[in-house]
N, C-alpha and C positions, 0 to 999 in steps of 0.2 A: 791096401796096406799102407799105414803112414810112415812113411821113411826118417830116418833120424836125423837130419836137417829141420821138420816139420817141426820137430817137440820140440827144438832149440828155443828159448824166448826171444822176441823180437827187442832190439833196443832200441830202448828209448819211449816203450809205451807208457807207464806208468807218468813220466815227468808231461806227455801227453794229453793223457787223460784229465790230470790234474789242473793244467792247463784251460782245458774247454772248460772243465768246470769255472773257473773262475771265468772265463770268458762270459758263460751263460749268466752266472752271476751278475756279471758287469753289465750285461745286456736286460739282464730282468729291476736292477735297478734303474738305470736310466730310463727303461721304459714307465717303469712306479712313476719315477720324481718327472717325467715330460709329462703323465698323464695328472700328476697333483696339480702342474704348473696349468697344464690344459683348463683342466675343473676348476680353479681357482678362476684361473682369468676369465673362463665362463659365467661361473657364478656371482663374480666382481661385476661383471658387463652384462647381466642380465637383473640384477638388484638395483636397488633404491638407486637411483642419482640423482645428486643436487641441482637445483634449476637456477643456473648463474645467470639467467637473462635479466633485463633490468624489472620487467612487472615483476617476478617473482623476489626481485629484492626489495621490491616495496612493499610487497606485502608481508613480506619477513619483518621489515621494519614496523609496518604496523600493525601485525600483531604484538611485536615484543612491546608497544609503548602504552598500552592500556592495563597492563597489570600494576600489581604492587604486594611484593613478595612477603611484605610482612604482619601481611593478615593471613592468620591463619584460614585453609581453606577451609577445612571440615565446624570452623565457628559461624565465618560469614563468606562462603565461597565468593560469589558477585563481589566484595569489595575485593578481593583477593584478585580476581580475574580481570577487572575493570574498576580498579581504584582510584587508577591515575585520569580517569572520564567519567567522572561523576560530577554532574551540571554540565556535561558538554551535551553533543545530540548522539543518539544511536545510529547505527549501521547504515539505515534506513533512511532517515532525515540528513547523512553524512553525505548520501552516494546524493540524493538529490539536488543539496547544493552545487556539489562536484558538476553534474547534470547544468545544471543552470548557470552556472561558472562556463561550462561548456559553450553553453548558446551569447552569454557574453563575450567569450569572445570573436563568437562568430560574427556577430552584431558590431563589432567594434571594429573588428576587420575589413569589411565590406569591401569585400577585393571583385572591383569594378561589373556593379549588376547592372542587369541590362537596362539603360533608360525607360522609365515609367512600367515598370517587371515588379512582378510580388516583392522582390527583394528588395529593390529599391525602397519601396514604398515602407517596408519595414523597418529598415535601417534608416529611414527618414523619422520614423516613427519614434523609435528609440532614441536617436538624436535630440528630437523634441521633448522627452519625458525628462532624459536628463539635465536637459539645458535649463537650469535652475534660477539662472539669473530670470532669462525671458520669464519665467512663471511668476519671479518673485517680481519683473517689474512691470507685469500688468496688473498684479493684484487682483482684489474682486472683479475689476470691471468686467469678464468674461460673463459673471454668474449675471451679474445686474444688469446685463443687454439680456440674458435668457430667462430671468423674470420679466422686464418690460416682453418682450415675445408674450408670454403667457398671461400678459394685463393686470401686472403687477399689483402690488398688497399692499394693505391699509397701513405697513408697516414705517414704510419709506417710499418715496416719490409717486409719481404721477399712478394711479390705477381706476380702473372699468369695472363694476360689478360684475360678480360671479358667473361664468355662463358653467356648473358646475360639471355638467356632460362633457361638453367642450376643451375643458381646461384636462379634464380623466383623461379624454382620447387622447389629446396632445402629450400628456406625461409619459402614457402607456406605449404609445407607438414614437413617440421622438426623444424621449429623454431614457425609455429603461425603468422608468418609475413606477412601484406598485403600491398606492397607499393604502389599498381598503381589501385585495385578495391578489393571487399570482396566478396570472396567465400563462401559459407554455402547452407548448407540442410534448405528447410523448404516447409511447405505443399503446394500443388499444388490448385493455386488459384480455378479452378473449383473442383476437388479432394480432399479433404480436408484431405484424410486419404493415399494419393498418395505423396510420397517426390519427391521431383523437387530439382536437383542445381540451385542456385541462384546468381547470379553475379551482384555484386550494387556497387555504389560508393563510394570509400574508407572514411574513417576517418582518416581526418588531425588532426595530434597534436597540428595545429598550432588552434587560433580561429579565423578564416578572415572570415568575409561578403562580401556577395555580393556587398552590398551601403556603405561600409567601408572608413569614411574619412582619408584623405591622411598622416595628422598626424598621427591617431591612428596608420593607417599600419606600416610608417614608426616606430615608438616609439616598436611594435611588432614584426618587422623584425630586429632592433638590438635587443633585448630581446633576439629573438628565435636566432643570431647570436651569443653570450654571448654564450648560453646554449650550443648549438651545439661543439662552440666552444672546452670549458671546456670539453666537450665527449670525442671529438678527442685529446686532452693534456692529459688527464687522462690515456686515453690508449698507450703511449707514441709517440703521432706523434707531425711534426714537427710545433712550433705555424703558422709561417707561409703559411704554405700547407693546415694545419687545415680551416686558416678563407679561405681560396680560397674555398678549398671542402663545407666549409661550408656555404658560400652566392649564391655558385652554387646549393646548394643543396635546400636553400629556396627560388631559383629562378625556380627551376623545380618543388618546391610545389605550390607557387603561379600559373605559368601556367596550372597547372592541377586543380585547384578550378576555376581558371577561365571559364573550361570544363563543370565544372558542372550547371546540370537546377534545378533549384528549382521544389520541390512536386509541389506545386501551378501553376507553367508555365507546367510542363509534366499531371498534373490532368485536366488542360483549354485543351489541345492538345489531350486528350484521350489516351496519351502512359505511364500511370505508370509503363507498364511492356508488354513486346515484349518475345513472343516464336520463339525461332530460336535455328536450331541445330547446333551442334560445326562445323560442315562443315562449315555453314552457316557464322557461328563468326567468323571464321578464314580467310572466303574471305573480311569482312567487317572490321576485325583487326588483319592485319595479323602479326604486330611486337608480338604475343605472342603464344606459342606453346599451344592451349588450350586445347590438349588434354590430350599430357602428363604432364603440371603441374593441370591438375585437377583429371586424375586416379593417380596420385600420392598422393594429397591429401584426395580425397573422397578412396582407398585404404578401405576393398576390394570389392568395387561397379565394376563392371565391365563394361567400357564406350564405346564406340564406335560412327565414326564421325557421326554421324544419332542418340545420346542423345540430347534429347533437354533441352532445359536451358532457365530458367526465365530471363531474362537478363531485369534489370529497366532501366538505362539510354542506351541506344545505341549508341546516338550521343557521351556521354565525351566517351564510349571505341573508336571511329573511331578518335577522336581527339588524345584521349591520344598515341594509337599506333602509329600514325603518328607523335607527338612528340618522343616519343621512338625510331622510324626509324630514327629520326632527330640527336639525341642525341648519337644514336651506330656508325654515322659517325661523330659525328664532335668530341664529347665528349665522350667519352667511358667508360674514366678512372673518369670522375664527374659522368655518371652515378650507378660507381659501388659504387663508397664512398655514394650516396646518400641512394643507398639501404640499405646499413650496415651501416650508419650513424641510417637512421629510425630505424633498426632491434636493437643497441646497445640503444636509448629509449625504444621500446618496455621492453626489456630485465631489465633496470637500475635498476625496483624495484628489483631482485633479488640479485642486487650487495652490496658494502660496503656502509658506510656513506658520502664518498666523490661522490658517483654515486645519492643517496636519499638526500643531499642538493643542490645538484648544480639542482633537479628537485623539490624539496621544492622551490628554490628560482625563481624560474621562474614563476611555476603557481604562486604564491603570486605576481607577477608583472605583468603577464596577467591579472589576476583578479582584478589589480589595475587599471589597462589601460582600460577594458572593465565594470567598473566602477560594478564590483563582491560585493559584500563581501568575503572577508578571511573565509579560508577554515580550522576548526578549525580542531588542531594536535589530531591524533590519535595514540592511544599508539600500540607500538610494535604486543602486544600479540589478539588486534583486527584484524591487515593485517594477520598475522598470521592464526587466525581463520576462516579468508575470505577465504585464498587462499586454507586451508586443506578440506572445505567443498565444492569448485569448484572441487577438485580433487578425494574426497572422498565421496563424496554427498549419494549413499545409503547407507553408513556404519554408518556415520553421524545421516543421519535418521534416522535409527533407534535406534540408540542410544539415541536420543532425544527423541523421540516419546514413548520411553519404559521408559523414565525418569518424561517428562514433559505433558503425555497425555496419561494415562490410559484406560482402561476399562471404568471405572467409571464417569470419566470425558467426556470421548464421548457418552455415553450412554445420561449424563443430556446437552450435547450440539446437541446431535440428538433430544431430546422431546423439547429445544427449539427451533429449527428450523423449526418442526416437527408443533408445536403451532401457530409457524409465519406464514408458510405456509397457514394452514388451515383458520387463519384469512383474509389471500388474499384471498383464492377461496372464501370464504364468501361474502367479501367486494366486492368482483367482481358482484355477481349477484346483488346488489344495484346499479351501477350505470346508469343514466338515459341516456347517450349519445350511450350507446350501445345496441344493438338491440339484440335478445335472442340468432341468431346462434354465434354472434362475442365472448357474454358472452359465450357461452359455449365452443368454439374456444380458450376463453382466460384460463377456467379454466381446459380445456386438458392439455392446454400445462406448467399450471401449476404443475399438479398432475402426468406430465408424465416425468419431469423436475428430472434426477437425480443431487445427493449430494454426495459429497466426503470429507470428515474431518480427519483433523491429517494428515493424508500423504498420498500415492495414495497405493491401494494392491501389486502393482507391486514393488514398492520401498522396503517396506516391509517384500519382501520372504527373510525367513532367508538365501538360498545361495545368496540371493545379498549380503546381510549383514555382511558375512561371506568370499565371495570371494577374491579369494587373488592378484589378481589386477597383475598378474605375468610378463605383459609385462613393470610393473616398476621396473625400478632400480635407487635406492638412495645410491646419494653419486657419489665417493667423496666429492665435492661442492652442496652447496644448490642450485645455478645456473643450475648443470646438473640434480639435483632432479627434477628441475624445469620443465626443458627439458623435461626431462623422461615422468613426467607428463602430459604435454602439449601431446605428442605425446597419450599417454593411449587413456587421454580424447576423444579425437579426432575419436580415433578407436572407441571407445565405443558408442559414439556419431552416424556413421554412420551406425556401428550392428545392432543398435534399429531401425534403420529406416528401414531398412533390414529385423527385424522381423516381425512377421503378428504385425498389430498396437495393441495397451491397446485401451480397452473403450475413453479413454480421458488421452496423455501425460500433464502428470503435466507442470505446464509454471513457477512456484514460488519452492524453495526448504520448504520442510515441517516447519522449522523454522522461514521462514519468516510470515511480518505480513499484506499481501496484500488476500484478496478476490478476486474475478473474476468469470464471467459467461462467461463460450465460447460459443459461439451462434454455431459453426461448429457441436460440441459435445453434445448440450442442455444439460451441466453440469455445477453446481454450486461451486465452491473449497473455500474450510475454512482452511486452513494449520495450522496446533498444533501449529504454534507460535503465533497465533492471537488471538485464544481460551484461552489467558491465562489472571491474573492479571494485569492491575485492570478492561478489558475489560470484564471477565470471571472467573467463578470458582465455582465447584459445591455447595458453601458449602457459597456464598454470598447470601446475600437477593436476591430474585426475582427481584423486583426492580434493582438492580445494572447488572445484565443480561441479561435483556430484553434491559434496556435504554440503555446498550452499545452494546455489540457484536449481540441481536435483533434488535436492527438498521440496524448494518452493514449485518445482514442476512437478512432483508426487499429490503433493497438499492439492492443488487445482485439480487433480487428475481423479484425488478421490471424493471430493464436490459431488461428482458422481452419481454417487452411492448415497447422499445424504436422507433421501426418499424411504430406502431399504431399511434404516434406524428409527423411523418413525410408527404410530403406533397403527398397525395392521397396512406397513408397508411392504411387507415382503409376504404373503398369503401362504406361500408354498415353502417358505423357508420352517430347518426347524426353530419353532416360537422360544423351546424352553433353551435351550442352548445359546439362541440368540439373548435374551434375556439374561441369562448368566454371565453372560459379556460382558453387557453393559452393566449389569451392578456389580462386577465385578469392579471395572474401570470407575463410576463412582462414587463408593468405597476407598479405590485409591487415592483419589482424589479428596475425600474429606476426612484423611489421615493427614491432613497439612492444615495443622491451625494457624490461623490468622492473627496478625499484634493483636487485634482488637478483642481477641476470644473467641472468634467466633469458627466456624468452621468453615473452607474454601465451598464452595456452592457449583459443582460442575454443572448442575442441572444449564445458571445461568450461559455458556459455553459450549458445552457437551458436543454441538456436532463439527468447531473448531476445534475443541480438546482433539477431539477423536482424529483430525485431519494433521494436524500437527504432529501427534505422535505417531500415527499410519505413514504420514511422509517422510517421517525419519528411517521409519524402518523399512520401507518398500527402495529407497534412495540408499541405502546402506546394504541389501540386498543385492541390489543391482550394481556396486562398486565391487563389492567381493566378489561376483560373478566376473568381473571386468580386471576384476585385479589378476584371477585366475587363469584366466584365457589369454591376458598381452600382455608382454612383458613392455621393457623400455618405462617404467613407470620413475618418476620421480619427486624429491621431495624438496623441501624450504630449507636451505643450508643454515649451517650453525645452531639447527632449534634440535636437533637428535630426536626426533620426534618419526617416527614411524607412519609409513600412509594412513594407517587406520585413524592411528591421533589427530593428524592433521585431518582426515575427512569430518570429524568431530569439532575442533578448531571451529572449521570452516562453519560447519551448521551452528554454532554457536552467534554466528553474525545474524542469523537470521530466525533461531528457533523460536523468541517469544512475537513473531512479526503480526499475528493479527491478534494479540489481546490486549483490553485496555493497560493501563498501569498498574492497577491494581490486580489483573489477574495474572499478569503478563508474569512473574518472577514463578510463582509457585509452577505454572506451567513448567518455566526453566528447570524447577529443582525439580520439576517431577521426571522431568527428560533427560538430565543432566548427573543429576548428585546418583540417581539410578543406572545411569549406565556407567558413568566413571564413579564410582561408590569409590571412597575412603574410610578405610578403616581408623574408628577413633583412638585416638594417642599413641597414633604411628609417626616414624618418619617423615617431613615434608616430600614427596618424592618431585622429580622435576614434569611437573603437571603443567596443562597448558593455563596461559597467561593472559588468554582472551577471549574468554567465554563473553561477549559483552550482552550486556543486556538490551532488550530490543526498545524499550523505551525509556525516555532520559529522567524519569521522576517515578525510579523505581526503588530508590535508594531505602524509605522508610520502610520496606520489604524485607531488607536483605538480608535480616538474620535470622529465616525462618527454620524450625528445624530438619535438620536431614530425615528421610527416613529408614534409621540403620534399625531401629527397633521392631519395624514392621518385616523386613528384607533383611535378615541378619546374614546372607552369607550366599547370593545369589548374584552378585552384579560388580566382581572386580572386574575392572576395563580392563583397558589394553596397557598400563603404565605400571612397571617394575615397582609395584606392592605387597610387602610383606602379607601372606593372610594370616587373619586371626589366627586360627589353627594348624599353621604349616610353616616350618621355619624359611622354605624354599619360598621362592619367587614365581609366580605363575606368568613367565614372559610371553610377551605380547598373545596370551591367547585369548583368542574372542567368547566373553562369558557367557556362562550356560543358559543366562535367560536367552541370549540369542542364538545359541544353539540349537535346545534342546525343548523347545516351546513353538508349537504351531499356532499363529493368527487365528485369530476365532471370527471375525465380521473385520467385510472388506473396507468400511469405512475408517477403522481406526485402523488394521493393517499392522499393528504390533501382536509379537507375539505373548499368546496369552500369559498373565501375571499366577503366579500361585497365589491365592490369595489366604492369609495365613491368618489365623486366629490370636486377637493379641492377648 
């Protein structure tokens, strides 16, 4: 029973109640606005941030300096993108000099090598290319002790009749000289890892065609007559005897190009190349002593007439000996001026300034006559660096490599190659045209696929580095430095081939900036000149990494596959699907007319088409998988450009890298204008500023048309553009070709095109 105190009300409850409630209240927003504050500053600190380091601010700068905002993109994108670098050099030819700017100054610094040490000897080397005076104040005399050597010519001073064998071996094995064919080591067409001598058809200084009209020729035979000329005056012979030797002389070049067959005529006939032993070449051309002037030059390979030898043309050697028997009886004394007429060109770069204009002025009037562009002047201290890295190449190496490609830096270019990789085998088991054994056929040979970066181990070993290169001697003249060298090289050159082989002989020196897959070796090469700014660098956004030097590590990667696109290369694959691929792709491709009318020809390209466009989208695959999985990503301050953009940016430095000029641009549009499409007579939106073009005389290209009439509504990028048909904005999302389209063949590796009826 409840008593009547119970049923009293309590005081005070109500003002209570009211109370907690606002307490609660108070409590349930602070806790909102801590958690908005929370999520913000998480989603602040886990988004895009600006990369204030200095690389990245150099590249920020230079991307902005190659555009120019007031060419309309959707008229002539390329001026639009790289206006302000038009006659300068591409990406490509940019990083190189940068590269060689490098080694200059490492060459100039020479911080205390070790007495009589590779390095030494290089930085002495260099020392004497530059040293301009010494060259200019010995003048010819260097050339004109190494003619008397060789029993000098009826042209000027004292000479000995011809010993014609005699004076070949000497050219071949002590000067570098090849006047009548080229000698060289190189791998044995079924042996790969077997050296073969190789005997092929010389290189003329002069440039004659085969279909060469009668002017031009003529207009090039006085030219190359001038030149010649000025050789023999220089070295003091008589003008008269000069122009004699000298029209004789390029009457025996032109007979001998006449000799020669074109690739295309000996590849229809099935003889690219003939095995026969020196016995054998010596009954079939017998004007040359081939044994002794080739153990003279291959020295110390030990020969014997039972060596066999690659020999590519056979017919010009049966021709040309039989001119040579021609010419030791009737002309003797023309053909000795001709030999040391060509050997004193070979030689001229080492001479003074009167020997380097009178070869300045010719090519500049070749190249006018064969309708060239001018071949822009190169300063001193670039020949210079050229010639000390042909002669010093692992000492070199590794001084670069220890300068310009760390630890650190190979390590973040192995995890991105590493990533690349991985997203190919991936990609691979998605594709429909191949059948389970071919996929797994294709991802062995993926995963079994070595890589080699920065420079090869062999290069490397500190006694290469360190070796003292002893059978050179410099000096007096930079001419007999020159010499000196030429001979080293040469030795060194057949040693190695001599030794048990390396895994894989590098083909590029470390500082350059070319990739390549040798299919002989299934290895992949990245050489430390390539891995660097603006292509690479540990310490760039992701984005700027992937979308460049992730390209060119995709493109290598699908080299591959090139076998599989050819015709009954893939047996188990299916045929008809596979097939629809590729005319699918070029169809696309001859939807891009050319100034001239005519239509783009992917057939010429087709299995670089396919690798360029495959490594853009297998390298953009793998970004977005990478963008998804880590956070801390960041981007190029000031540009408001989004990672996706800037990964596009980036492959723009490199996208047209391996087609000539002329095809290079339309590849660009075909990769470009389609994945960032503009809609026509829209607003400019703020697009990227440096698409630049991969080669520098792309220009009369540049205003090819887009393909918005083929692709009407399939390919808005990633940049804040109105659509056609939508008043909204479709922000940064990634368009439905790359969505919602599966790869059809591993070698192009994009996803498949609609291909749409026009």
């Amino acid at each position: 029973m409840i008593s009547p105190e119970e049923r009293l009300p309590v005081e005070g409850s109500r003002p209570w109640a009211v109370a907690r409630r606002v307490l609660t209240a108070i409590l349930l927003v602070g806790l909102l606005l801590c958690s908005s504050v929370l999520l913000f500053y998480t989603f602040w600190n886990c988004g895009p941030r600006p990369c204030e380091t200095p690389v990245c601010l150099d590249l920020r700068d230079h991307y902005l300096a190659s555009g120019n905002t007031s060419v309309a993109p959707c008229t002539d994108f390329f001026s639009f993108a790289c206006g302000r670098a038009k006659g300068t050099n591409n990406s490509f030819q940019e990083l190189a000099k940068r590269n060689k700017n490098r080694l200059r100054r490492i060459l100039e610094a020479q911080n205390s090598p070790h007495p009589g040490s590779g390095e030494e000897k290089a930085f002495q080397f260099y020392n004497s290319c530059m040293d301009t005076r010494a060259i200019e104040a010995a003048g010819a005399a260097p050339l004109r002790q190494v003619i008397e050597e060789l029993g000098g010519w009826r042209i000027s001073g004292n000479w000995t009749s011809l010993n014609f064998n005699r004076m070949l071996r000497l050219l071949m094995s002590q000067y570098g000289h090849f006047p009548f064919f080229r000698a060289y080591l190189g791998p044995h067409p079924a042996f790969p890892h077997t050296p073969v001598i190789q005997i092929d058809q010389p290189e003329f200084d002069v440039p004659l065609k085969q279909d060469q009209e009668q002017k031009i020729y003529a207009q090039i035979y006085r030219e190359y007559l001038t030149y010649l000329s000025q050789l023999g005056t220089l070295l003091g012979g008589d003008p008269n005897k000069v122009q004699q030797h000298a029209s004789l002389s390029i009457s025996i070049t032109s007979q001998l190009f006449q000799f020669l067959r074109p690739l295309e005529q000996r590849q229809a006939q099935g003889k690219l190349f003939q095995m026969v032993t020196i016995d054998q070449l010596k009954e079939m051309a017998p004007a040359i002593d081939w044994l002794s002037c080739l153990q003279a030059t291959f020295t110390p390979m030990s020969l014997s007439p039972s060596q066999l030898l690659m020999v590519h043309d056979l017919e010009y050697l049966k021709n040309m000996s039989q001119l040579v028997e021609d010419l030791l009886l009737k002309d003797r004394d023309f053909l000795q001026s001709h030999m040391i007429l060509g050997l004193v060109g070979t030689l001229s770069p080492a001479l003074d300034s009167q020997f380097q204009e009178a070869r300045r002025k010719l090519s500049q009037k070749l190249r006018e006559l064969t309708e060239q562009p001018p071949m822009p002047a190169r300063p001193r201290w670039m020949k210079c660096v050229e010639e000390t890295g042909t002669f010093f190449q692992p000492t070199l190496a590794a001084l670069f490599v220890r300068e310009a490609f760390g630890p650190s830096t190979r390590s973040a270019a192995m995890e991105l190659f590493t990533v690349i990789r991985d997203t190919l085998i991936t990609h691979l088991r998605k594709l429909p045209w191949m059948n389970k054994e071919t996929q797994n056929m294709a991802q062995d040979k993926v995963a079994q696929l070595r890589v080699e970066m920065g420079a090869s181990e062999w290069t490397l070993k500190p006694e290469l580095a360190q070796q003292e290169y002893s059978d050179i001697q410099l000096g007096p003249s930079f001419l007999q430095s020159v010499l000196s060298c030429v001979r080293s090289l040469r030795a060194r050159i057949v040693q190695s081939f001599l030794r048990p082989f390396p895994p894989h002989r590098w083909q590029v020196s470390p500082w350059e900036v070319n990739a390549y897959y040798s299919i002989s070796d299934h290895v992949v090469v990245f050489p430390a000149g390539l891995l660097q700014p603006p292509f690479f660098h540990p310490d760039y956004p992701r984005a700027v990494n992937f979308g460049a030097a992730g390209s060119i590590m995709a493109h290598e990667l699908l080299h591959i596959f090139y076998e599989l696109l050819l015709p009954g290369g893939c047996l188990d694959c299916d045929t008809h699907a596979l097939q629809e691929a590729l005319l699918c792709l070029e169809r696309h491709y001859a939807a891009f007319p050319l100034p001239n009318g005519t239509s783009f020809n992917n057939s010429l390209t087709f299995l670089e088409n396919a690798a360029d466009a495959g490594g853009l989208a297998i390298a953009l695959q793998a970004y977005n998988k990478r963008l998804l999985w880590h956070h801390g990503e960041t981007v190029l301050p000031n540009l408001d450009l989004t990672p996706q953009q800037i990964f596009f940016r980036s492959y723009a430095q490199v996208g047209g890298g391996h087609l000539p000029p002329q095809l290079a641009l339309p590849q660009m549009n075909t990769l470009f204008l389609k994945l960032m499409e503009l809609p026509p007579q829209t607003p400019l939106p703020q697009v990227p500023q440096t698409l630049c073009r991969r080669h520098p005389h792309c220009h009369p290209f540049s205003s090819l048309p887009t393909p918005w009439n083929h692709y009407p509504d399939d390919y808005r990028f990633f940049y804040q553009i109105p659509h056609p048909h939508n008043s909204k904005c479709r922000k940064n999302s990634i368009p439905r070709f790359l969505q919602e389209r599966r790869p059809t063949f591993s070698s192009l590796m994009l996803p498949k095109y609609r291909c749409l009826k026009n």
